[in-house]
C-alpha positions in Angstrom: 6.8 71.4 -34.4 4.2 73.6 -36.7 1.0 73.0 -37.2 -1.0 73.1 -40.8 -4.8 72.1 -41.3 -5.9 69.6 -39.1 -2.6 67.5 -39.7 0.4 67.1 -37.4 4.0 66.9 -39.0 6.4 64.1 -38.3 10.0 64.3 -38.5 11.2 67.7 -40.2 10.4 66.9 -43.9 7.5 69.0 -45.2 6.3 66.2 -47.3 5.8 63.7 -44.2 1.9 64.5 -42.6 0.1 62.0 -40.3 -3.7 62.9 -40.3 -5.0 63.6 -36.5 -7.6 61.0 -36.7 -4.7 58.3 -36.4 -4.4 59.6 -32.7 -7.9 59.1 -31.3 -8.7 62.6 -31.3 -11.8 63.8 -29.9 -12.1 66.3 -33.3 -15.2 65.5 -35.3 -14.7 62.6 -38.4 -12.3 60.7 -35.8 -13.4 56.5 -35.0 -15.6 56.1 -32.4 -13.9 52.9 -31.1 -10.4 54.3 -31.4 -8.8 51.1 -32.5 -8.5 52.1 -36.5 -8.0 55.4 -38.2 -8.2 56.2 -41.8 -5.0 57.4 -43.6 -5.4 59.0 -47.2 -2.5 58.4 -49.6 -3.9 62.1 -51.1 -3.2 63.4 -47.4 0.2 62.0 -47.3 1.7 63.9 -50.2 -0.5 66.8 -50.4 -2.8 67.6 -47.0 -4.2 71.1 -48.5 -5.8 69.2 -51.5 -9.1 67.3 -51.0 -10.5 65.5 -53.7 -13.5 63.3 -53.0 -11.9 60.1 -55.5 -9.1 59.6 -52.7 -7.4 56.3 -52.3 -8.4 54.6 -49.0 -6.0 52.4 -46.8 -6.8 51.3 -43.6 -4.2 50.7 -40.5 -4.4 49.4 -37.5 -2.8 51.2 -34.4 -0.5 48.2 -33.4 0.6 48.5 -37.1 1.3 52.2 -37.0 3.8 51.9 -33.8 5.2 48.8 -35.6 6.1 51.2 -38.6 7.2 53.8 -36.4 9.7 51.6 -34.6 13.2 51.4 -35.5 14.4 47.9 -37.1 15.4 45.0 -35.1 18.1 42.6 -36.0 17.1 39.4 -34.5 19.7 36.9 -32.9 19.5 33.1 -33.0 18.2 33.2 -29.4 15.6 35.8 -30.2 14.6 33.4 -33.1 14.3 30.4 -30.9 12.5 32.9 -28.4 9.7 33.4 -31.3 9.3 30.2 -32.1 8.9 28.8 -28.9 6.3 31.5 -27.7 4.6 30.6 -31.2 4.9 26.9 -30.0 3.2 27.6 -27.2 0.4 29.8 -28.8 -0.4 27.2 -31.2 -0.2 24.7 -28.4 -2.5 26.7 -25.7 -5.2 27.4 -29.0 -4.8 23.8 -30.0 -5.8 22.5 -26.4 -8.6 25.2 -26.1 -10.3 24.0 -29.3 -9.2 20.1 -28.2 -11.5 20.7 -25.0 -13.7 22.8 -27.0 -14.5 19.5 -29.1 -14.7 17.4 -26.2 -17.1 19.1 -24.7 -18.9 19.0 -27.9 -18.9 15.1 -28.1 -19.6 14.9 -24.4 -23.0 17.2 -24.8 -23.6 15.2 -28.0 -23.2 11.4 -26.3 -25.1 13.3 -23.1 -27.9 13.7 -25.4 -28.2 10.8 -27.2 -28.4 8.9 -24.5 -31.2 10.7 -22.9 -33.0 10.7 -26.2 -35.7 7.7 -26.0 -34.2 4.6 -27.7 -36.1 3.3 -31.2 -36.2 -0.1 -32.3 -34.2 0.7 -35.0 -31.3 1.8 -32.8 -32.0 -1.4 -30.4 -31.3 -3.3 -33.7 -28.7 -1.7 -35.3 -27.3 -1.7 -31.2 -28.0 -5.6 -30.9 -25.9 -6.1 -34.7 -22.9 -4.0 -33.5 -22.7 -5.9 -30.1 -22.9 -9.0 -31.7 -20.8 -7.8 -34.3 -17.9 -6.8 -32.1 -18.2 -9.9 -30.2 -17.3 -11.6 -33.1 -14.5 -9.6 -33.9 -13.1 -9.8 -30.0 -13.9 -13.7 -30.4 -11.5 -13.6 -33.6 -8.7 -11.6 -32.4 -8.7 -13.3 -29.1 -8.1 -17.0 -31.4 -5.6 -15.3 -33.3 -3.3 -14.8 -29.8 -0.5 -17.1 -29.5 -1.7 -18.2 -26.0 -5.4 -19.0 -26.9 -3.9 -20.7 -30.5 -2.1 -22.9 -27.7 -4.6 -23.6 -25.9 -6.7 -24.6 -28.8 -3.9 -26.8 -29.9 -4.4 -28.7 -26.1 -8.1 -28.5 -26.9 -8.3 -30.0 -29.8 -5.5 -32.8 -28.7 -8.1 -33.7 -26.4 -10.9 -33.8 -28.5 -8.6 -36.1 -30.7 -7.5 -38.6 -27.8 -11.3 -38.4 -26.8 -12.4 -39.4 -30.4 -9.6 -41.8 -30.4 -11.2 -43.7 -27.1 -14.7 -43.7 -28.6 -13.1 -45.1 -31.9 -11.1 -48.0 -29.9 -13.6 -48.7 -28.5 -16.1 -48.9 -31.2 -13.3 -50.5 -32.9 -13.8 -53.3 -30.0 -17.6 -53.2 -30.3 -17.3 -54.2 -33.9 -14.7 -56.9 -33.2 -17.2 -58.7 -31.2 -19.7 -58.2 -33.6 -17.7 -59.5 -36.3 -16.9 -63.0 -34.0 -20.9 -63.4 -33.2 -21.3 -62.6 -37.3 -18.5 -65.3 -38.2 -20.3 -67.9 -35.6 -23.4 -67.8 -37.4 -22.3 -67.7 -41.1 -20.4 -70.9 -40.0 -23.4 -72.6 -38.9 -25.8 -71.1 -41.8 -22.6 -72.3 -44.1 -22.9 -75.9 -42.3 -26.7 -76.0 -43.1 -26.0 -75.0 -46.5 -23.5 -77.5 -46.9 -26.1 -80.1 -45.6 -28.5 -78.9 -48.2 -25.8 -78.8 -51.0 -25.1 -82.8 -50.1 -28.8 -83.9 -50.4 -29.2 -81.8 -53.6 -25.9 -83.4 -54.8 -27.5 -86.9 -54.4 -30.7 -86.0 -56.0 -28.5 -85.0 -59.2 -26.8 -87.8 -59.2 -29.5 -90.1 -59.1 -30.9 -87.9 -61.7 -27.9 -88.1 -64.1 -27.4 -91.6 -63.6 -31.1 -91.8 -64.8 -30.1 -89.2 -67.8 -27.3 -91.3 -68.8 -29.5 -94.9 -69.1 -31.6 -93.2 -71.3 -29.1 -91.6 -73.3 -27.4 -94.7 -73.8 -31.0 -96.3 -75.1 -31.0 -93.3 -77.6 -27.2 -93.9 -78.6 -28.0 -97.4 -79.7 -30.7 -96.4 -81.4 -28.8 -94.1 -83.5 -25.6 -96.3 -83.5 -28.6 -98.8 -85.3 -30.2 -95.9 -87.7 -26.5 -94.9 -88.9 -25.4 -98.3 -89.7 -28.8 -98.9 -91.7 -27.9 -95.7 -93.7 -24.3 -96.5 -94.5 -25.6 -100.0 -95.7 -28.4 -98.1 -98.1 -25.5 -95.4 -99.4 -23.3 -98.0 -100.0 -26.0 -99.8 -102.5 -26.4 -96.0 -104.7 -22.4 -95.7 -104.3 -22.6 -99.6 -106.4 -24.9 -98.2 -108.7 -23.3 -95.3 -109.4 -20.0 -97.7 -109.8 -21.6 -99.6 -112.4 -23.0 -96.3 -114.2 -19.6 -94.6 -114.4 -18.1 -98.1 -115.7 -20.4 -97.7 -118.8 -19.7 -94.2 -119.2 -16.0 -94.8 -119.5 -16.6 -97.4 -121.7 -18.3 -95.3 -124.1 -15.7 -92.6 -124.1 -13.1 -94.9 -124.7 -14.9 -96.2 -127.8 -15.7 -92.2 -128.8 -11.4 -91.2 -127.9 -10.5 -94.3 -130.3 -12.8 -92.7 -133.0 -10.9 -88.9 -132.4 -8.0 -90.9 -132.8 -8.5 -92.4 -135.8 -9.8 -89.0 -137.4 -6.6 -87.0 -136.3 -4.2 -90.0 -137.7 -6.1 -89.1 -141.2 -5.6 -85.7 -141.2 -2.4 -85.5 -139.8 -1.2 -87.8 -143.0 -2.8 -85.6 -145.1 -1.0 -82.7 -143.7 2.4 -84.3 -144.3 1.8 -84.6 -147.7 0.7 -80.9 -148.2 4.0 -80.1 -146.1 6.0 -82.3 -148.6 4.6 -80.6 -151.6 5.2 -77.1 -150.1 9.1 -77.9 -148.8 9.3 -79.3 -153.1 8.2 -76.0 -153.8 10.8 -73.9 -151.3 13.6 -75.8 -152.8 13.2 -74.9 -156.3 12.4 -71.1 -155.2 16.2 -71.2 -153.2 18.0 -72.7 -155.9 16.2 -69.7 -158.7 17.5 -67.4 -155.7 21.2 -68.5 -155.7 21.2 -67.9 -159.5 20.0 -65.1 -159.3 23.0 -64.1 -156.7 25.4 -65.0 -158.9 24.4 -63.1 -161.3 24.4 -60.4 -159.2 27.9 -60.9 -157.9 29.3 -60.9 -161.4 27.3 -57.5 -161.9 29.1 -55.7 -158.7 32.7 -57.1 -159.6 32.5 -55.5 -163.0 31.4 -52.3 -161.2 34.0 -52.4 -158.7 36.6 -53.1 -161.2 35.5 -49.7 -163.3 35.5 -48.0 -160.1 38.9 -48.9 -159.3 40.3 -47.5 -162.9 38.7 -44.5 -162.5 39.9 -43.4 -159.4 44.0 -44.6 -160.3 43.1 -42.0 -163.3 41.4 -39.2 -160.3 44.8 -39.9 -158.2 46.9 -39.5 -161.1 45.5 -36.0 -162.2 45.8 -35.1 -158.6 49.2 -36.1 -158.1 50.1 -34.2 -161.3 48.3 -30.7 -160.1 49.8 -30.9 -156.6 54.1 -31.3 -158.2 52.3 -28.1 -160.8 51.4 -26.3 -157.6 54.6 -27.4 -155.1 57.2 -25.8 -158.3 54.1 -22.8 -158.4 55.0 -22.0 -154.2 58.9 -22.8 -154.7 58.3 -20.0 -157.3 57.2 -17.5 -154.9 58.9 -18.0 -152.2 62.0 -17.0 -153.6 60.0 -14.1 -155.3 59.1 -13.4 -151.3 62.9 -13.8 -149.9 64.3 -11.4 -152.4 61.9 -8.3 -151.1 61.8 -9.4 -147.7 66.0 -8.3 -147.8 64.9 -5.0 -149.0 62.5 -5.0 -146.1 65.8 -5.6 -143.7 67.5 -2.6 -145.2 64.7 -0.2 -145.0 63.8 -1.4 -141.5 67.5 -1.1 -140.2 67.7 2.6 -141.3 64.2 3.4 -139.8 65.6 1.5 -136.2 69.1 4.0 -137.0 66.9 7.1 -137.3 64.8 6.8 -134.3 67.3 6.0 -132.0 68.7 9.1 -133.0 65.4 10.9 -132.4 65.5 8.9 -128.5 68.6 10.7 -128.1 67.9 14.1 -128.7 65.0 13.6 -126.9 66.7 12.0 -123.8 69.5 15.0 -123.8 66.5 18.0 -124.2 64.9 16.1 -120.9 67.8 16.2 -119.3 68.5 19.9 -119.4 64.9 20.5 -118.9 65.5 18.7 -115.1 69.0 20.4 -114.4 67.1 23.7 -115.3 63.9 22.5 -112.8 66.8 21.1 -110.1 68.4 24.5 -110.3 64.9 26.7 -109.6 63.9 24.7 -107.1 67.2 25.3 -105.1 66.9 29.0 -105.5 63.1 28.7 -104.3 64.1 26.3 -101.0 66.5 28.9 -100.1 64.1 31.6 -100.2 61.7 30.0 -98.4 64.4 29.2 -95.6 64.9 32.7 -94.8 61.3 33.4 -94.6 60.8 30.9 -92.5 63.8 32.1 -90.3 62.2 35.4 -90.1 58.6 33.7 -89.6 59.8 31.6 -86.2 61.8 35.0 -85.3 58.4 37.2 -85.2 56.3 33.7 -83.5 58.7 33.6 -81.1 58.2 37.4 -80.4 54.0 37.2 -80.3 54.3 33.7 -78.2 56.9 35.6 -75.9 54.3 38.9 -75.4 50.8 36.6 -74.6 52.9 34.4 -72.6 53.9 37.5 -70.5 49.6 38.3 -71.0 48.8 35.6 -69.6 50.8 35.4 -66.7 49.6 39.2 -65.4 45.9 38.3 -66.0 46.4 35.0 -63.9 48.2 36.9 -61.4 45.8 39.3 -61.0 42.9 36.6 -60.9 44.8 34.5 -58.5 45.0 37.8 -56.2 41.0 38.6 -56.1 40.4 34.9 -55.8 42.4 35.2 -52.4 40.9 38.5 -51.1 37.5 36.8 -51.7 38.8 33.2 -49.7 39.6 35.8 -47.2 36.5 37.2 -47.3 34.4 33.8 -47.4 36.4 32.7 -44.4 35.5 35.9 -41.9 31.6 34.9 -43.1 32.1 31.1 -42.7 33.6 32.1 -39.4 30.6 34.4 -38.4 28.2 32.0 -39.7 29.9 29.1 -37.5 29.8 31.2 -34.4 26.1 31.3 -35.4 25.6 28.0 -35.8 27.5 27.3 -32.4 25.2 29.5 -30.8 22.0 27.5 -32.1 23.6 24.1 -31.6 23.7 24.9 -28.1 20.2 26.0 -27.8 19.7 23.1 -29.6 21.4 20.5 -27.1 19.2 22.2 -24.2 16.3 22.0 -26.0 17.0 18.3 -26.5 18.0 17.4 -22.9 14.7 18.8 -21.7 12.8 17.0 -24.4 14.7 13.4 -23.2 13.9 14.3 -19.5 10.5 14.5 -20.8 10.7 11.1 -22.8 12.3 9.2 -19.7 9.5 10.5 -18.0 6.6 9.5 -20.6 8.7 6.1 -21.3 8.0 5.2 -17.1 4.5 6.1 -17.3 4.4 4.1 -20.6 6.1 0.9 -18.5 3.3 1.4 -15.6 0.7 1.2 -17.9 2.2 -1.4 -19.6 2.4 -3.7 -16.9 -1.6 -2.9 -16.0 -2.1 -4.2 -19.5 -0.1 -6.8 -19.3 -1.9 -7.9 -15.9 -5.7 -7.5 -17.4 -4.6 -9.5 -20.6 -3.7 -12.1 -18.2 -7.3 -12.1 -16.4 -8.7 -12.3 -19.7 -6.9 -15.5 -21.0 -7.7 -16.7 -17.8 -11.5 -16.1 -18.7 -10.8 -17.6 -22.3 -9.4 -20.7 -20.5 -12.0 -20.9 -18.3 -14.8 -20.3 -21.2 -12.9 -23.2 -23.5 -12.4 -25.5 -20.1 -16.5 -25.5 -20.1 -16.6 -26.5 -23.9 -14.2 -29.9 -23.1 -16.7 -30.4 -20.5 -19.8 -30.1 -22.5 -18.5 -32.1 -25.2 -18.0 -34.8 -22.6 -13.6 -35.0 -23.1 -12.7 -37.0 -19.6 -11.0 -34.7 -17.3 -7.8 -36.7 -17.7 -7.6 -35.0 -21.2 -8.9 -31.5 -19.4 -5.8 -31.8 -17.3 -3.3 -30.0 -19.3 -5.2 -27.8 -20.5 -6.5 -27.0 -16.6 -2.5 -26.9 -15.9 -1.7 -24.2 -18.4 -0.2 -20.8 -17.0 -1.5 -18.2 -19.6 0.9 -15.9 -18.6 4.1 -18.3 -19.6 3.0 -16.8 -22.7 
């Protein structure tokens, strides 16, 4: 080991240099406490430079010896080790600032409750107490066992009801009789009463109808002295109409005389006028006559003129039927020289068709013959064609199968290879499945032993929720009572076990 400067050399490079004042040296600049030194990156790689804009880190002395330890490869156990001893760490602080808190709480409730108490706080104290009553009150009626006896409560608050109701019901019955009894008698009074008021009428209506009778006849007398006076004006007017008729009788005679008159002199002035329409008709049917002699002359004429019209026509039309017999003889002879120049036109193109046809025809053989040269051509190149495919398809086939081989054989050296580390890793897990079942036998152990402590206090619950339905029963026991329900109705109620429940 050599020494340079104040530093110590570690290991045998000459770059490596630990500054003394890591060590807790007693040389001037070193800590005071000894716990931390200061360790210059510029010290580190050059210790015989100093330059006062040096890079500071700080390490601790436990961090110093972790570095200077050789690595450790932990095993599953070691882990589990960790972790439990972390467990426990975490555990033992969590419990220290748990009781930490409670005492906290505990000096805090301490102290309010030696502080003086303000009538605010008896208030807001009286509230909550009353307010958690209620609460306890409502989820005690919410248990099954109080909801039953409720139900026997109110059955006999119902039955008790019931009893009052009967025998109200009776009450009123009685009532009703005494009630009946006296409307019979006040209806026999009033009956009484009706009879004597009944005899009063009638004596009154008999009066009535005297006096209407009295005023009958003295109308029956009035109406007949009326009829006898409407009778005397229905005379007079008798005799008035009588003359009336009489005097248009004499006046309709008179009309009738007047229209005989005139009707005469009518007939006269019709006779004169029919005179007059006779002699008119017979100047008219001259004057016909006349006019039918008139037309027959006309028709006549007409007649001759149009045997002369058919005559001229009949002439033109034989002119014009020897005119078209003419030419159409003129028309047959140069339709036969049409025939002969149409026949040798027919001869001469067929001619022309047949040329044509045998030109075509060596035209195809020609074609036929070039394409059969081609086809065979093309044969032998495709010959040689499949030849050199079948070569290439033959050489990448061969390709193929080497590259495959060769991929098949590293996929197998790396199954084998990811079998020795699934095999390594299943040891592993062996290893820590084990730990695991231990860890889990102690933790069950644990759990039996929490689940009996959990079944004593259980059954301490179970026994003070029994007192306290038995205070509930009690409590609702002394309602019945005060309402006045007859201990008869109490009695099932008295006889139910809270804790069948």
């Amino acid at each position: 080991m050599s020494r340079q400067g104040t530093g110590r050399s570690v290991g045998r490079g000459k770059a490596s240099f630990v500054d003394e004042s890591l060590f807790g040296s007693g040389k001037p600049g070193a800590s005071p406490t000894g716990k931390t030194q200061t360790l210059t990156l510029e010290k580190l790689t050059n210790p015989n430079k100093g330059s006062p804009r040096e890079e500071i880190v700080t390490v601790t002395r436990s961090d110093l010896e972790r570095m200077l330890k050789a690595p450790m490869v932990m095993t599953a156990d070691d882990i589990a080790a960790t972790r439990r001893d972390l467990q426990a760490k975490r555990e033992e602080a969590q419990a220290v600032s748990k009781a930490r808190k409670e005492k906290m709480l505990r000096l805090a409730e301490e102290a309010k409750k030696k502080a003086p108490e303000t009538e605010t706080d008896r208030l807001k104290a009286a509230a909550n107490a009353k307010i958690k009553t209620r609460a306890e009150y409502l989820m005690e009626e919410q248990e099954d066992a109080v909801k039953h006896m409720n139900q026997m409560m109110l059955y006999s608050k119902c039955v008790t009801i019931r009893d009052a109701q009967i025998e109200e019901k009776k009450q009123m019955m009685l009532e009703a009789e005494e009630e009946n009894r006296r409307q019979d008698l006040m209806m026999e009074i009033e009956r009484i009463k009706a009879l004597e008021q009944y005899e009063v009428r009638e004596a009154q209506r008999i009066e009535e109808r005297k006096r209407g009778a009295k005023v009958l006849e003295e109308q029956i007398q009035e109406r007949e002295r009326e009829r006898i006076r409407q009778e005397e004006l229905r005379d007079q007017e008798r005799i008035i109409m009588l003359k009336e008729m009489e005097r248009m009788k004499e006046e309709e005679l008179a009309q009738q005389i007047e229209r005989k008159l005139a009707g005469k002199a009518l007939m006269e002035e019709v006779a004169a006028s029919n005179s007059e329409q006779i002699k008119r008709k017979e100047l008219q049917k001259v004057r016909e006559k006349e006019e039918d002699v008139k037309i027959l002359e006309y028709t006549r004429a007409r007649d001759a003129r149009e045997a002369a019209l058919a005559a001229e026509k009949e002439r033109i039309a034989r002119e014009k039927e020897m005119e078209t017999a003419r030419l159409r003889a003129m028309q047959e002879r140069a339709a036969d020289k049409q025939a002969e120049l149409d026949e040798l036109r027919a001869r001469r193109y067929q001619e022309a068709k047949e040329r044509e046809w045998r030109a075509k025809e060596k035209a195809a053989a020609e074609r036929q013959s070039a394409m059969q040269r081609e086809l065979a051509g093309a044969r032998e190149a495709q010959k040689a064609a499949k030849i050199r495919q079948r070569a290439e398809v033959a050489r990448v086939e061969h390709d193929e199968f080497m590259r495959v081989l060769a991929v098949n054989r590293a996929k197998e050296s790396e199954e084998l290879s990811q079998q020795a580390t699934t095999m390594a890793i299943h040891d592993r897990y062996k290893n820590e499945l084990l730990a695991q079942i231990a860890s889990n036998e102690e933790r069950r152990k644990l759990e039996r032993q929490q689940y009996l402590e959990e079944g004593r206090r259980l059954r301490e619950a179970a026994e003070q929720e029994r007192l306290r339905l038995q205070e509930i029963k009690q409590r609702k026991l002394g309602e019945l009572t005060d309402a006045g329900v007859p201990s008869k109705y109490r009695a099932e109620l008295d006889k139910f076990k809270v804790g069948a429940h």
